[in-house]
N, C-alpha and C positions, 0 to 999 in steps of 0.2 A: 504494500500500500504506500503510496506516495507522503510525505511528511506534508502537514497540512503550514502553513506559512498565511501571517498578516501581514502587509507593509501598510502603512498608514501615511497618510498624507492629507494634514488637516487646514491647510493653508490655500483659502481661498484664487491669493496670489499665482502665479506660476513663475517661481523662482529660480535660481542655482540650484538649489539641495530639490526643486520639484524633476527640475530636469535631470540629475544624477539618479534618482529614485526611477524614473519616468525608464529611463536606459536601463536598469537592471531588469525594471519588473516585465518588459517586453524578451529580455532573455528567461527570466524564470518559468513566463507560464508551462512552457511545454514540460518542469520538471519536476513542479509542485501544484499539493490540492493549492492554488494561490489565491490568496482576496485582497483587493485593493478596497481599505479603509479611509472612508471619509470623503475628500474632493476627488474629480475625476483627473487624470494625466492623460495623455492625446496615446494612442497607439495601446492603451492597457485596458483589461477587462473592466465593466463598468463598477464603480463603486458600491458597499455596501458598508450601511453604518455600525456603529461601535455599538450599538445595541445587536445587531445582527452578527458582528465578529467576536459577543462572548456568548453568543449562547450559542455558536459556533466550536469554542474554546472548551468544550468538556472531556477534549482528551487531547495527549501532551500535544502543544504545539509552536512554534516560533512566530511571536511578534517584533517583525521589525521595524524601528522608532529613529526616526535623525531629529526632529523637533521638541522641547520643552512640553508644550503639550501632551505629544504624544507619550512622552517618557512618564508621565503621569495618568496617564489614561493606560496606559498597559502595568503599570506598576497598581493600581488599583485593582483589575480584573486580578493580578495576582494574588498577589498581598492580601486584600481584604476581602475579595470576592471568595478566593483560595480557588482560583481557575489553574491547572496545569500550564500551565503558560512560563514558557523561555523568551526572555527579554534583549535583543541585541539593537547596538545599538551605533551608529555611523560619526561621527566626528571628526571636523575635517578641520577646525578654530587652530589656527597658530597663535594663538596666547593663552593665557591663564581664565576658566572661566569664570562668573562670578556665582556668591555662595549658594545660590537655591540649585543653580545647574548644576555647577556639583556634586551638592547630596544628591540631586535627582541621579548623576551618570554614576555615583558610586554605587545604586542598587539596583545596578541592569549586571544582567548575567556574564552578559560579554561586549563588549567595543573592539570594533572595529576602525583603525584608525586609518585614516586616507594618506598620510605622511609619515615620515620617521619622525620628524620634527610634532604634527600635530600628537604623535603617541604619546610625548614627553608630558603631555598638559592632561591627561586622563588616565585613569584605572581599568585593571581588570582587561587590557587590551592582548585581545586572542590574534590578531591579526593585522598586518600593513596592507591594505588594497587601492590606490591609487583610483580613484574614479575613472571610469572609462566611455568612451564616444561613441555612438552606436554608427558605425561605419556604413552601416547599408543606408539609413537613414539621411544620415550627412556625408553626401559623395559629390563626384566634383563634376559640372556641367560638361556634356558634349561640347557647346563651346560657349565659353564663358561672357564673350561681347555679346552674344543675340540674347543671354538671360539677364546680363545686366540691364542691357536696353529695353528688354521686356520690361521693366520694374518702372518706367518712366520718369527717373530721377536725374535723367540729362547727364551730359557727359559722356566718355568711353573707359573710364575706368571708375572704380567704386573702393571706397576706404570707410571701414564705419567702427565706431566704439559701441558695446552693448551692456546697459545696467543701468542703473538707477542713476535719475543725474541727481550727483551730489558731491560734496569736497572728497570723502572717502575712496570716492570709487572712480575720482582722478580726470574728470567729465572737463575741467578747465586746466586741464594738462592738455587734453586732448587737442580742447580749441584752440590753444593758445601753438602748438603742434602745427594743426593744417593751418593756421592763417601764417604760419613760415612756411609752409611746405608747398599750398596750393600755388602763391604767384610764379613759383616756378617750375610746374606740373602742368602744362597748358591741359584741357579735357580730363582731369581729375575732379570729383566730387565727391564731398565727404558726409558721412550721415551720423547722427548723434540717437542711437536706437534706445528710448526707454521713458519714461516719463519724472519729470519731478513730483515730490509730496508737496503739502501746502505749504511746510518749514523752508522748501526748496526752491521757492519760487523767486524770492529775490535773489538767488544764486542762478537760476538760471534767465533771469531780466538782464543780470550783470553779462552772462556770457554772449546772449542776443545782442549789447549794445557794446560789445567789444569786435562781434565780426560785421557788424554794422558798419564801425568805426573803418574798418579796414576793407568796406566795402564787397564784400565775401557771402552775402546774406543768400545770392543766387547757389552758391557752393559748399555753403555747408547748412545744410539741413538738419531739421528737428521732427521727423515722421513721426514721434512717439513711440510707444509701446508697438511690437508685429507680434503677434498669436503666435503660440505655438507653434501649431500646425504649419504656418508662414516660414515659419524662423530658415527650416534649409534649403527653401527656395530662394530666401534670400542670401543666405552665406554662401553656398554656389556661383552669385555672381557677381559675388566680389574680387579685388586684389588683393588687399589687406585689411587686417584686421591690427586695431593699434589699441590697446589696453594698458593702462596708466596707473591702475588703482597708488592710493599708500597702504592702505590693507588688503590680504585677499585673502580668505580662509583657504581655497583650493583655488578657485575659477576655471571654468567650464567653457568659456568663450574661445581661449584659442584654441582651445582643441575640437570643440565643433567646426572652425574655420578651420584647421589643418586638416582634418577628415576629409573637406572639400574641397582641399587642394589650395586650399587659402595660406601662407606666411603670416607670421604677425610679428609686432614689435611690442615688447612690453615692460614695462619695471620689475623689479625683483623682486617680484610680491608672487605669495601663490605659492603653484608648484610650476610656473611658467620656465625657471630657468630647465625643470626634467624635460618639459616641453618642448624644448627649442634644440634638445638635443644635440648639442655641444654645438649650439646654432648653425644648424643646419637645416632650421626647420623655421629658424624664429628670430629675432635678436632681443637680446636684454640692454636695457638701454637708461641711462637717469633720466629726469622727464626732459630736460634742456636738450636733450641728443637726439629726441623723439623722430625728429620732422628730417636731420640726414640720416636718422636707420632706415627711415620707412624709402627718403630718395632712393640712397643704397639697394634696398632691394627692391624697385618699383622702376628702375634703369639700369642695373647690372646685373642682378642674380632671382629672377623673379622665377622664370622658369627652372629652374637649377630647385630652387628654395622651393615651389610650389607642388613637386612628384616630392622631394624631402618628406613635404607637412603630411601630403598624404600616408605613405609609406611608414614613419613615424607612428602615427594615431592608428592604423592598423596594425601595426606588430607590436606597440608597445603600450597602448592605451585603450584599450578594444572595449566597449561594453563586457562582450565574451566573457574577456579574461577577467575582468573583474566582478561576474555572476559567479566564475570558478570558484574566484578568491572567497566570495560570498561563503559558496558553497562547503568548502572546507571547515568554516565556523559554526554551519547550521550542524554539519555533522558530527561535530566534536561537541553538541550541547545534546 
């Protein structure tokens, strides 16, 4: 009989840790009884709720939990319900977390850490699994100018950052990047993929009237948020992908764009330097070097660097391989 498994996913949003999640559980179905708990994720079985995944739970089974929430909703069905339930749990934070998350990761069964480095900051860690990019999903255009054109964003070639604008996540690294980069990239367009919060707003008024200033407003765009579903139609028809953050717990971005055959450039945040594969794939860069890494590979090493990223996130960052990794901890509980 197959081991029955919950992955939960309670977050309305559709995040980084929705989409790492998103990638596993599209490998798991075929190996487990599987339920995806809570919100739905594009390509996995439909949701069923927490009421429905404990009265599910009456014989031994694995809930997998990456969120606060969730760490608390399956520690309940155990704990005080006394459901057979094995509790594991994904953490990918390169720093130290703070006190309630804590207790919550010290009484999950097992963690699984995405880094060497994020292992260092949690307990009870059974395994190092590197998140993985689901390669079939994120693959690189036939040819890459008729799909960027297709997207109607003007120009012949495509540059875009993706996340949340805000100081964190390096959104005025970015701009401040292309508006040196574009005047001397003639047919380069660059896209700012995500949306501000309300807190955000005058962070992103400032960065509107800085490409303003520099008269770039035609060139560097603000699409908002792309769906899911959208997302590798869009990184397909891209060049580059340029990621800035000052923090990243993992990030998932250049390696859905290396899947597609996309290069990226980024700061040393993350796991982006594994990424870049002794940059061959990617360049690490401080944010001031930004706008001549991205030239560098966007006029001398695009194609060279572009089979790299793909090649790269197939053999060494696969969904696949990190369902295996999964799977090795489900077995050992």
């Amino acid at each position: 009989m197959r081991s029955r498994v919950f992955v939960t996913n309670f977050n309305r949003n559709f995040t980084g840790v929705s989409a790492t999640a998103a990638n596993v559980v599209r490998q798991q179905v075929g190996r487990y009884d599987l339920h995806l708990v809570g919100q739905p994720l594009p390509g996995c079985p439909e949701p069923i709720t927490v009421k429905e995944a404990r009265a599910l739970s009456h014989d031994p089974c694995i809930w997998h939990v990456r969120r606060n929430t969730e760490m608390r909703a399956a520690i309940w069905a155990r704990d005080v319900l006394r459901l057979p339930v094995r509790i594991v749990f994904t953490s990918a934070a390169q720093r130290r977390h703070s006190a309630f998350p804590r207790w919550l990761i010290s009484r999950m069964d097992a963690v699984i850490a995405t880094t060497d480095k994020a292992a260092g900051f949690v307990p009870h860690v059974r395994a190092t699994v590197p998140h993985g990019v689901d390669t079939d999903v994120f693959a690189p255009a036939p040819d890459r100018g008729a799909a960027w054109s297709a997207l109607g964003y003007g120009g012949s070639i495509g540059i875009a950052t993706v996340g949340r604008i805000r100081p964190e996540k390096g959104t005025d690294r970015f701009v401040a990047a292309m508006i040196a980069l574009l005047p001397t990239l003639p047919g380069a367009t660059a896209l700012v993929i995500g949306r501000a919060a309300r807190e955000h707003q005058g962070f992103l008024k400032d960065l509107k009237s800085q490409i303003e200033a520099a008269d770039l407003s035609d060139r560097i765009l603000f699409p908002g948020e792309v769906p899911a579903a959208d997302l590798p139609r869009l990184m397909r028809a891209l060049s580059l992908i340029v990621q800035l953050p000052r923090y990243e717990g993992y990030g998932m971005v250049p390696l859905e764009g290396m899947a597609s055959g996309v290069p990226f450039v980024g700061t040393d945040a993350g796991y982006y330097r594994a990424f870049s594969n002794h940059e061959t794939a990617g360049l690490i860069t401080a944010p001031e070097g930004a706008a001549s890494a991205a030239r560098t590979i966007l006029t001398e090493h695009f194609e060279k660097m572009a089979q790299a990223a793909r090649t790269t996130a197939c053999q060494q960052f696969s969904a696949k391989a990190e369902a295996c990794g999964i799977a090795r901890v489900y077995e050992s509980l």
